[in-house]
Structure formats: structure tokens, C-alpha cells
N, C-alpha and C positions, 0 to 999 in steps of 0.2 A: 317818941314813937306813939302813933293812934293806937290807944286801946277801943275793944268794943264789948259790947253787948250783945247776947243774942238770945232772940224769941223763937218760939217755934209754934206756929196754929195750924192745926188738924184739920183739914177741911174732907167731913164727912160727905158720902153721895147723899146719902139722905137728910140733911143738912139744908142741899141746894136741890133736894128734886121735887115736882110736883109733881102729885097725881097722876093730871091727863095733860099738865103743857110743859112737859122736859124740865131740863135745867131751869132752876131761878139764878139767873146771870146779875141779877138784880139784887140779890141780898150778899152775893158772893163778892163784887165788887163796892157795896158798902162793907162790908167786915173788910177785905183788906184796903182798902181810901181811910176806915178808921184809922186800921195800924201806919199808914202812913203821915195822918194827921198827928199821932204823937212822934214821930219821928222817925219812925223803922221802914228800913229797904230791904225790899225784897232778893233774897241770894239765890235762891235753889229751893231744889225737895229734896228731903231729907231721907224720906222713907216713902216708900210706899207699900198698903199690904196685897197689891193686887188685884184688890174686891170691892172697896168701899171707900177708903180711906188714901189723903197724900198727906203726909205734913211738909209744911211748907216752913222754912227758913229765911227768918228778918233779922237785920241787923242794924244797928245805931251806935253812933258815938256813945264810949264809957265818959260820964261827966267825972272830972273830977282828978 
């Protein structure tokens, strides 16, 4: 049976906003292309508070 793994990253507004040009779509899609570079897929949101805050839920094969 596949065991896993699982990450969870917080993806704050303020995190990915600028000033005066919105969203940085740009830094949001490198933070998660990184997690996928080590191996983690993306499942779902986990939480959200609302206001500021999603976390986001990845998953990978348990080695071993």
C-alpha cells in the first residue's frame, strides 16, 4: 500500500502583494514549482482564515 507525506505552506496576502501592481503571480508560482521540484503535489487548501491567509496542502511519496 502507498504511504505518504504531507507538507502544508501558508500562502500569506501579503506574502504575494505589491504596493501599487496587485498580486505577485510571479513569486507565488516559484514558491510552489519549488515544492514541486522536490517532489510534492499539490491536494487541496487546508484552511483558510478568511482574511489573509490559505494553506495549501502537498503531498509526495513516503520513501521507504
Amino acid at each position: 500500500m502507498q504511504k505518504w507525506e504531507y507538507k502544508t505552506f501558508r500562502a500569506d496576502r501579503d506574502d504575494y502583494k505589491g504596493f501599487f501592481k496587485g498580486v505577485k503571480n510571479e513569486k507565488f508560482e516559484k514558491d510552489i514549482n519549488d515544492l514541486g521540484r522536490e517532489g510534492w503535489e499539490f491536494v487541496g487548501n487546508g484552511l483558510n482564515d478568511g482574511l489573509n491567509a490559505m494553506i495549501l496542502v502537498f503531498k509526495r511519496p513516503l520513501e521507504g
